[in-house]
C-alpha positions as CSV (number, residue, x, y, z in Angstrom):
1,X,0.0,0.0,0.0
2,X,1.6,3.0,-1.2
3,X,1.6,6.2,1.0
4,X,-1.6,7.6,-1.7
5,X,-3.3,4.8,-1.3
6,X,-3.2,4.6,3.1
7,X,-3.9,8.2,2.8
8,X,-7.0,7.3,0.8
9,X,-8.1,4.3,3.5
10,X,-7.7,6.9,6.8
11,X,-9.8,9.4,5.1
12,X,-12.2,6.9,4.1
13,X,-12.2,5.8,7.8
14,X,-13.0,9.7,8.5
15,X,-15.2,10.0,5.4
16,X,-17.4,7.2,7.9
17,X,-16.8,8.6,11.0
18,X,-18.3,12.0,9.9
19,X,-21.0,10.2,8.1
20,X,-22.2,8.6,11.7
21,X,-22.5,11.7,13.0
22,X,-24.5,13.9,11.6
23,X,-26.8,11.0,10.6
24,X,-27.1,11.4,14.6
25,X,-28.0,14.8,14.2
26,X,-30.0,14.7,11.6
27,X,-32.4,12.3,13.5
28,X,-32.2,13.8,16.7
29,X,-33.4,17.1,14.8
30,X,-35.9,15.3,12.8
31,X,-37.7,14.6,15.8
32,X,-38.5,18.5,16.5
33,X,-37.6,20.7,19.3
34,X,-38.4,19.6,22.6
35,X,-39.1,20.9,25.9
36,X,-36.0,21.4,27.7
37,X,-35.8,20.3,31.4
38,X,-36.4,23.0,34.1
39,X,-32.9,24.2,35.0
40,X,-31.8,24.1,38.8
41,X,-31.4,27.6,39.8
42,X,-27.6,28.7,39.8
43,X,-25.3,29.0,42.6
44,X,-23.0,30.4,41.0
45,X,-20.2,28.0,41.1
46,X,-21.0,25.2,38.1
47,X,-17.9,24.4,35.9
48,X,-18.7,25.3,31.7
49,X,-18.3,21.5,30.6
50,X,-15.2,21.8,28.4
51,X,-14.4,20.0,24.8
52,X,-14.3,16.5,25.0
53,X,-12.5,13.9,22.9
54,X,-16.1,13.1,21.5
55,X,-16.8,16.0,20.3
56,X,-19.6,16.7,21.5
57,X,-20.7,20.4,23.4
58,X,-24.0,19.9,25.0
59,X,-27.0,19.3,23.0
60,X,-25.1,20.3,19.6
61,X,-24.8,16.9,17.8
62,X,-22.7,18.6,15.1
63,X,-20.4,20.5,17.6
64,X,-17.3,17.4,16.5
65,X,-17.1,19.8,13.2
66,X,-16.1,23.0,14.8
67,X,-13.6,21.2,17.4
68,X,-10.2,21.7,15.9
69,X,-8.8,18.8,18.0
70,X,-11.1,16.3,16.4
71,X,-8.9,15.0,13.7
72,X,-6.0,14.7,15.4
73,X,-5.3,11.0,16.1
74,X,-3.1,12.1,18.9
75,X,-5.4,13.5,20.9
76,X,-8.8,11.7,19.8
77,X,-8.9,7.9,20.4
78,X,-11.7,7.2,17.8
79,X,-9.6,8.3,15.1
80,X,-6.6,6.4,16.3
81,X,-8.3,3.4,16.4
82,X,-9.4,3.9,13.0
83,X,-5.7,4.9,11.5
84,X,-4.2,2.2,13.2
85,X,-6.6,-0.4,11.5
86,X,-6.1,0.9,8.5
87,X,-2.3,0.2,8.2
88,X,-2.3,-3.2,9.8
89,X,-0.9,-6.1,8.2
90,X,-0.9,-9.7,8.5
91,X,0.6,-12.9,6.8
92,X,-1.5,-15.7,4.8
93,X,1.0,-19.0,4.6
94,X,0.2,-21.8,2.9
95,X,2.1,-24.9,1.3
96,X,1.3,-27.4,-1.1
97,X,4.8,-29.3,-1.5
98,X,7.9,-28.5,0.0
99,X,7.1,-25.0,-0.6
100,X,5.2,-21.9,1.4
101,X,3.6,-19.1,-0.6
102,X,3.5,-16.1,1.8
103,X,0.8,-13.2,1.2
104,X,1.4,-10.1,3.3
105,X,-2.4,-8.6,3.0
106,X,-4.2,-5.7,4.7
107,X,-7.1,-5.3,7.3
108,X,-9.3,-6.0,4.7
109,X,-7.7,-9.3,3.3
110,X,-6.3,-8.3,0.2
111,X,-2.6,-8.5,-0.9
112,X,-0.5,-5.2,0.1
113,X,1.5,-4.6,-3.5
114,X,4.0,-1.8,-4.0
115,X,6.3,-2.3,-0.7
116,X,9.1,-4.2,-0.5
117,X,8.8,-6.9,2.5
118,X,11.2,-8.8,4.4
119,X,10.4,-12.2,5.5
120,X,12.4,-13.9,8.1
121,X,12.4,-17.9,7.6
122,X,13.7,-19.5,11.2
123,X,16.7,-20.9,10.2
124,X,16.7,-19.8,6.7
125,X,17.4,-16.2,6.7
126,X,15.7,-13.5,4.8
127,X,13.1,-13.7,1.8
128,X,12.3,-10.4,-0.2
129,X,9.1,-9.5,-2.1
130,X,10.6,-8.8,-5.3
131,X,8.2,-7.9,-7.7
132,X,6.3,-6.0,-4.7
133,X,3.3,-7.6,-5.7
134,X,2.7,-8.9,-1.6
135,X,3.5,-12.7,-2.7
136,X,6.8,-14.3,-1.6
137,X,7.3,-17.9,-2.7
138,X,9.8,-20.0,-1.1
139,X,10.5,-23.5,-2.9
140,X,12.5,-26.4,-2.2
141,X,12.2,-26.6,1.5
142,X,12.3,-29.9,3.8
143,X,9.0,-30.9,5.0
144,X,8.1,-29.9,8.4
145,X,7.2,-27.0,11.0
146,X,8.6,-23.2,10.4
147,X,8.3,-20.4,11.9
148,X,7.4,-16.7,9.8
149,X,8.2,-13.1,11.0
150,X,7.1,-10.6,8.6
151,X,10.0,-7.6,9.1
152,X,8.6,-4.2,10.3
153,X,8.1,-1.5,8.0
154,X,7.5,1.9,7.5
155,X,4.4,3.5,8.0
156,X,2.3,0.1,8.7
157,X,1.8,-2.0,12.0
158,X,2.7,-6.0,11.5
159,X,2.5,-9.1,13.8
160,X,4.2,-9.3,16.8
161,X,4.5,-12.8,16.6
162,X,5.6,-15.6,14.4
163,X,3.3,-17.5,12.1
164,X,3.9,-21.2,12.7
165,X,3.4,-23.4,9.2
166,X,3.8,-26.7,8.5
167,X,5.1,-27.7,5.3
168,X,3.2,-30.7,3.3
169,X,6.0,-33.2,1.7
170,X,3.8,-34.4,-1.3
171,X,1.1,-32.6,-3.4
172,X,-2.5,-33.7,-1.5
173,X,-4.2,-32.6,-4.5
174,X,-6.1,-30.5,-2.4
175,X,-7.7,-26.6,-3.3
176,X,-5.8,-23.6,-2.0
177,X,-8.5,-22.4,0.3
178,X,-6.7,-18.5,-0.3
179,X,-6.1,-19.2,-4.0
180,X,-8.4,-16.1,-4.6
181,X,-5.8,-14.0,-3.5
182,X,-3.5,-14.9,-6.6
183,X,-6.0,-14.4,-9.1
184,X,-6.1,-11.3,-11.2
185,X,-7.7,-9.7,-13.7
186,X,-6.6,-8.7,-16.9
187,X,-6.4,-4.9,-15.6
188,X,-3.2,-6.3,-13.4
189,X,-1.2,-7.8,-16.3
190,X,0.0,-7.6,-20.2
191,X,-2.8,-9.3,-21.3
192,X,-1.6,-9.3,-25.2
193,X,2.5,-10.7,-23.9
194,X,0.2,-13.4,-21.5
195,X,-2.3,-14.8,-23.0
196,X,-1.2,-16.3,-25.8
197,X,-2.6,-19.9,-26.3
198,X,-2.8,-21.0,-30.1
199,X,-4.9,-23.9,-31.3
200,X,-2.7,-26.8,-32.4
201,X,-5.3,-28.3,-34.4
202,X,-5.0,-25.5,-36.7
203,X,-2.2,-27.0,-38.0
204,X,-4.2,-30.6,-38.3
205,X,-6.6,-29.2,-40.3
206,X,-7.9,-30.2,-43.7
207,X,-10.5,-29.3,-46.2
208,X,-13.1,-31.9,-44.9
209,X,-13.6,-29.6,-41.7
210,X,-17.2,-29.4,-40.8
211,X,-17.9,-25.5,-40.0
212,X,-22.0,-25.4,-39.1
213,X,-23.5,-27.2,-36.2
214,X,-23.8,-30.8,-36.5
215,X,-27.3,-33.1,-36.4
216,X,-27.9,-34.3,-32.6
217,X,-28.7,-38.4,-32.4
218,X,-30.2,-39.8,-29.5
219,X,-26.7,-40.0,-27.7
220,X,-24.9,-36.9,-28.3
221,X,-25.3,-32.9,-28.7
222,X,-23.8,-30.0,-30.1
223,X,-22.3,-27.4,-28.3
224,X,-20.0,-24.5,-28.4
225,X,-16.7,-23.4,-26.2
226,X,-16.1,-19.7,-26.0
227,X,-13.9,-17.2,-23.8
228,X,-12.7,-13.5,-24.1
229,X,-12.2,-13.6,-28.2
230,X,-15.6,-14.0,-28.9
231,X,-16.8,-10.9,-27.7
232,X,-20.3,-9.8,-26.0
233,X,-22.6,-12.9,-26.5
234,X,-26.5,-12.8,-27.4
235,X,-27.4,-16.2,-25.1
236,X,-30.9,-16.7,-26.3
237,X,-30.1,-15.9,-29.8
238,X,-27.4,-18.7,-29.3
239,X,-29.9,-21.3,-27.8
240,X,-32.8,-20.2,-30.3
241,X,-29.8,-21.5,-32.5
242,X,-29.7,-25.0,-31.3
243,X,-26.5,-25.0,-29.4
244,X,-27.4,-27.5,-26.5
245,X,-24.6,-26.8,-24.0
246,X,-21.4,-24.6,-23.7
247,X,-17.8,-25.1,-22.4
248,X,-16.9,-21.4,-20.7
249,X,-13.2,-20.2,-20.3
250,X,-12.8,-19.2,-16.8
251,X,-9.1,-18.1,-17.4
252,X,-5.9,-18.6,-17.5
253,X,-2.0,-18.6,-16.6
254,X,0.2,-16.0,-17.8
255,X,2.6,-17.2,-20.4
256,X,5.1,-15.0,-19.7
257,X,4.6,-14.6,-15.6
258,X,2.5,-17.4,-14.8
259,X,-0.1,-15.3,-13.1
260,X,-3.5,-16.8,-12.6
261,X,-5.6,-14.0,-14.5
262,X,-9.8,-14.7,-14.4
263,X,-11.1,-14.3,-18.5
264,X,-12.7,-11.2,-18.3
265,X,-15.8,-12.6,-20.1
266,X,-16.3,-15.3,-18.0
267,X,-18.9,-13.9,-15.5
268,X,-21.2,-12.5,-18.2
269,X,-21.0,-15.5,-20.2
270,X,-21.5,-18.4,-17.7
271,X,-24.2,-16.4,-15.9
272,X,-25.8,-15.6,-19.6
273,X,-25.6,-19.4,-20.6
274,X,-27.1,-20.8,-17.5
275,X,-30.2,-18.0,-17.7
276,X,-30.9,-19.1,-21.6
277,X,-31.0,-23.0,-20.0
278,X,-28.0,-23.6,-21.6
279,X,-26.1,-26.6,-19.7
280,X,-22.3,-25.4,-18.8
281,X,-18.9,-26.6,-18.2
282,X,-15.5,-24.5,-18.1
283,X,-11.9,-24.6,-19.2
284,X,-8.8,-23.1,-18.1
285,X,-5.9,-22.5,-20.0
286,X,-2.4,-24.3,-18.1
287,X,0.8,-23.2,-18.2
288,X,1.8,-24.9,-15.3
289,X,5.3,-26.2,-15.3
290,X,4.8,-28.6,-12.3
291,X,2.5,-30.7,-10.2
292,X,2.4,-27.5,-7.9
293,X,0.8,-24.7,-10.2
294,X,-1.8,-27.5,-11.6
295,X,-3.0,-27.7,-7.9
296,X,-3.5,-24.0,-8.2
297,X,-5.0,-23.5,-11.6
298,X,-7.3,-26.6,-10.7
299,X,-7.8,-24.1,-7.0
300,X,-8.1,-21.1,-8.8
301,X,-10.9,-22.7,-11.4
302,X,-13.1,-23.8,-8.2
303,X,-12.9,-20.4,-6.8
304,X,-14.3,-18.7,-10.3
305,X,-17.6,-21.5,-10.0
306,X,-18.1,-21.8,-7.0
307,X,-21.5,-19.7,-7.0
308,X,-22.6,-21.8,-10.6
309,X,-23.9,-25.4,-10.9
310,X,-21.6,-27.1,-13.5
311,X,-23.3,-29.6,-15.7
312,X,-20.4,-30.5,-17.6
313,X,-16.6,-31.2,-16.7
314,X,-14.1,-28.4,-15.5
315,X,-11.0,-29.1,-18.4
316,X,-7.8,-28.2,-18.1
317,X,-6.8,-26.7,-21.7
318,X,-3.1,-28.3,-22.3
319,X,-1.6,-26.5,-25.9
320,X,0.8,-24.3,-26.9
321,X,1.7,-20.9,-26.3
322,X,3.4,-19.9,-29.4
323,X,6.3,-21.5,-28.6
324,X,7.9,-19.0,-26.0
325,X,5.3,-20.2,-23.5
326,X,6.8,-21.2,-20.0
327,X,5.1,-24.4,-20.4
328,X,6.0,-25.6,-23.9
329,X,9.0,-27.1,-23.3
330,X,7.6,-29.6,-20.8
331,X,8.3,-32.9,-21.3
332,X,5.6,-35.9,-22.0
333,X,5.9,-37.0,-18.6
334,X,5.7,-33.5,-16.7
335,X,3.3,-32.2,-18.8
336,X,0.7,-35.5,-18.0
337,X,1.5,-35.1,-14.2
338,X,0.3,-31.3,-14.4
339,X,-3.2,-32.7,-16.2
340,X,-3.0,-35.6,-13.3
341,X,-2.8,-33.0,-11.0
342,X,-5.2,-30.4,-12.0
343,X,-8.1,-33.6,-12.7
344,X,-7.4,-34.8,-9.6
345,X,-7.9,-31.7,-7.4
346,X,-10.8,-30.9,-9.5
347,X,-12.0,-34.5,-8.8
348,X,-11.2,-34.3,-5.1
349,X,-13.4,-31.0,-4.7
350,X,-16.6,-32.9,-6.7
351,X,-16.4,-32.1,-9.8
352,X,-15.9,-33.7,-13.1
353,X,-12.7,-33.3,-14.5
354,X,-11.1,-33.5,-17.7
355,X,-8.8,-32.8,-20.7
356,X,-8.5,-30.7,-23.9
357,X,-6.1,-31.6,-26.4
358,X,-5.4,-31.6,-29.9
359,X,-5.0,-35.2,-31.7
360,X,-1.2,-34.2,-32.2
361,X,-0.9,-33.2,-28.7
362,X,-2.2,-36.7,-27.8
363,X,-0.2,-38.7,-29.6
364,X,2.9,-36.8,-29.0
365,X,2.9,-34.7,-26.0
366,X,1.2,-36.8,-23.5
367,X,0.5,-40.1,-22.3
368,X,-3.1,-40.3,-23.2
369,X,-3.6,-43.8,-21.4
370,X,-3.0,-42.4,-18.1
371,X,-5.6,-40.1,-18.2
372,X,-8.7,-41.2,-20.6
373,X,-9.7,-43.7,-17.9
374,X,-10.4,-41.7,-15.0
375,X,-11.2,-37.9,-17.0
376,X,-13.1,-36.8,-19.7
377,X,-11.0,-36.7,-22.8
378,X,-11.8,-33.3,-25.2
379,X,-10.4,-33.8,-28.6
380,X,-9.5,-30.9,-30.8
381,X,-9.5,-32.3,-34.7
382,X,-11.0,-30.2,-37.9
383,X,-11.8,-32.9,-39.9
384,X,-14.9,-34.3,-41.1
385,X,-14.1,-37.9,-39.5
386,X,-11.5,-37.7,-36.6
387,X,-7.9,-39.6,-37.3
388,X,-7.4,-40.1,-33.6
389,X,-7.4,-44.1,-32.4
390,X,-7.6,-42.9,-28.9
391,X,-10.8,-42.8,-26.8
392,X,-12.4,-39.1,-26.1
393,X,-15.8,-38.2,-25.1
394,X,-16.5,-34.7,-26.7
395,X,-14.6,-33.8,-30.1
396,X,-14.2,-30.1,-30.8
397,X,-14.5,-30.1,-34.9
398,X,-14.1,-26.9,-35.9
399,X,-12.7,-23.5,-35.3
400,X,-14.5,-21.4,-37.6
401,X,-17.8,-22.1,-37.2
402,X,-21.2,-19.4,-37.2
403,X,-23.7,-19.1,-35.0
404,X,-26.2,-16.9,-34.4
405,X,-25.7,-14.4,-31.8
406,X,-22.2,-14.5,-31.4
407,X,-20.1,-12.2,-34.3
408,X,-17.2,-14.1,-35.7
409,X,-15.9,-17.5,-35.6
410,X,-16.4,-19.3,-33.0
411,X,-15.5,-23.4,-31.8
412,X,-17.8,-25.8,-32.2
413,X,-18.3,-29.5,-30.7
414,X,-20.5,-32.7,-30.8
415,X,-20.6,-34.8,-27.0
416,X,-21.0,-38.1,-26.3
417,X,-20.9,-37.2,-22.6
């Protein structure tokens, strides 16, 4: 919190203060003058009551405006109070393998960015907050109890005493019950150097590619995915269409950073689906690089739906990020332990899980048969009759289809869900 913004918070504290007041005044005087109370007679040796720290000079509710001591957090208690909430700071420490991701927020829970904290690790030494975004990660520790001091600084009251956290020794495939503090919206990053996902199965494509929406049988239905690049949606339009459900990006990870970053379509869109009875399920976008950031995509998705009943899977969208992506270099085995990862914490929360690929990606960038018999397996492949031998339960056929409602292209898919 930078010395604008606590100036902002203590006068907002004021701003509230004032605000009780005279609604005091205003309903004492709105219920009319009254009678006053006979006066005892005078002897002549009664003390004037002086100013007081509330305010307050007999009967005048609005007195507190024209006492010059007031504001003065020295010398009124009220305001001190309020000041000194304003600027206190405490530590959120969690772990979910051999690591603790430390989050210096403020009275109000939210991360404290633009100040650069000291952590003390017993034992360890000091940790800085880099980037002075509030987040300190510390990896590669040994399992087992620690202790946290968060250094004092400037201008802000911290904890007096340690935070005690135990470090987990294996991935529990568990939500990150804080997660929401790591997710930000698009006004936080680069969103044109992060989100770069590009759709391998461009590149699979040939001229046989179905682009219109496909005949429904008695076991499957077509559908549509959409996110951000499809703009401002008509819903009704799009179910007057005969879509019949819809696959909703919730976000995804910085390509560059590896911030968690919420679409910023996702709200209108999964809330507009599900009021035009469309049936929903949601994607996110991974550029996790280990077990670790697939537990907090997979946390950070759970957050975004928690208020929505899903009736589809929650995928984890594995592709490429035009090749200087910080997860495209992953190996076959790495990458399928960060889809593992993400299906399982989805799985362990409730939800169906599962996995978007391209037929390419399949065959060569993951080991399919680890995953297609526990998750739902999305299959990306523009062809009129798919190619893949694999199994897969929805198959995404197009990139370029129309629709009514929507303006552009937009992805469309037949389930067998």
């Amino acid at each position: 919190m930078d010395s604008k913004l606590r100036r902002m918070t203590i006068l907002s504290s004021l701003a509230a203060i004032v605000l009780v007041a005279l609604l005091v005044f205003y309903t004492n005087r709105e219920k009319g003058p009254q009678r006053p109370a006979p006066l005892p007679e005078s002897t002549g040796t009664e003390e004037i009551p002086e100013k007081g720290n509330s305010g307050q000079i007999g009967n005048d509710l609005s007195a507190f405006l024209k006492d010059p001591t007031f504001f003065d957090p020295e010398i009124n208690p009220i305001l001190e109070a309020a000041m000194d909430e304003s600027i206190r700071l405490s530590l959120v420490v969690t772990s979910v393998e051999k690591d603790l991701r430390i989050q210096v927020v403020d009275i109000s829970g939210d991360p404290v960015k633009g100040e650069s904290f000291f952590v003390e690790l017993e034992g360890l030494g000091e940790y800085k907050d880099l980037d002075m975004d509030g987040v300190i990660y510390i990896g590669g520790l040994a399992a087992g109890d620690y202790y946290v001091k968060l250094r004092p600084v400037e201008g802000y009251r911290v904890p007096e005493n340690e935070t005690r956290v135990h470090v987990k020794d294996k991935v529990e495939y568990v939500a990150i019950d804080d997660i929401s503090l790591l997710i930000k919206t698009e006004a936080d990053i680069d969103a044109e150097a992060e989100d770069t996902g590009t759709a391998d199965a461009l590149e699979d494509a040939d001229k046989t590619e179905i682009k219109k929406l496909q005949n429904t049988t008695g076991n499957s239905h077509v559908g549509i995915d959409v996110s951000k690049w499809n703009g401002e949606i008509d819903w009704d339009k799009v179910r007057s269409a005969g879509v019949e459900f819809a696959i909703i990006r919730a976000g995804y990870r910085g390509s560059v950073t590896g911030s968690l970053v919420e679409d910023p379509r996702f709200a209108a869109n999964i809330k507009g689906a599900v009021a035009s009875g469309i049936p929903v399920g949601v994607y996110f976008f991974t550029q996790a690089v280990n077990e670790v950031e697939a537990v907090e995509e997979a946390s950070a998705v759970l957050n975004l739906v928690r208020e929505y009943n899903l009736d589809y899977p929650i995928f984890i969208d594995t592709e490429g990020a035009g090749g200087n992506g910080r997860a495209d270099g992953l190996d076959v085995e790495t990458r399928t332990l960060v889809c593992e990862a993400f299906c399982r914490t989805i799985a362990n929360a409730g939800y169906s899980a599962g996995v978007y690929g391209s037929r390419n990606w399949y065959n060569n960038r993951l080991y399919a048969d680890r995953l297609d018999n526990d998750y739902c397996i999305w299959l990306a492949e523009y062809r009129s009759v798919p190619l893949y031998q694999g199994y897969y339960q929805i198959w995404q056929y197009t990139s370029q289809g129309k629709v009514d409602g929507i303006s552009g292209n937009v992805d469309m898919n037949v389930s067998y869900y």
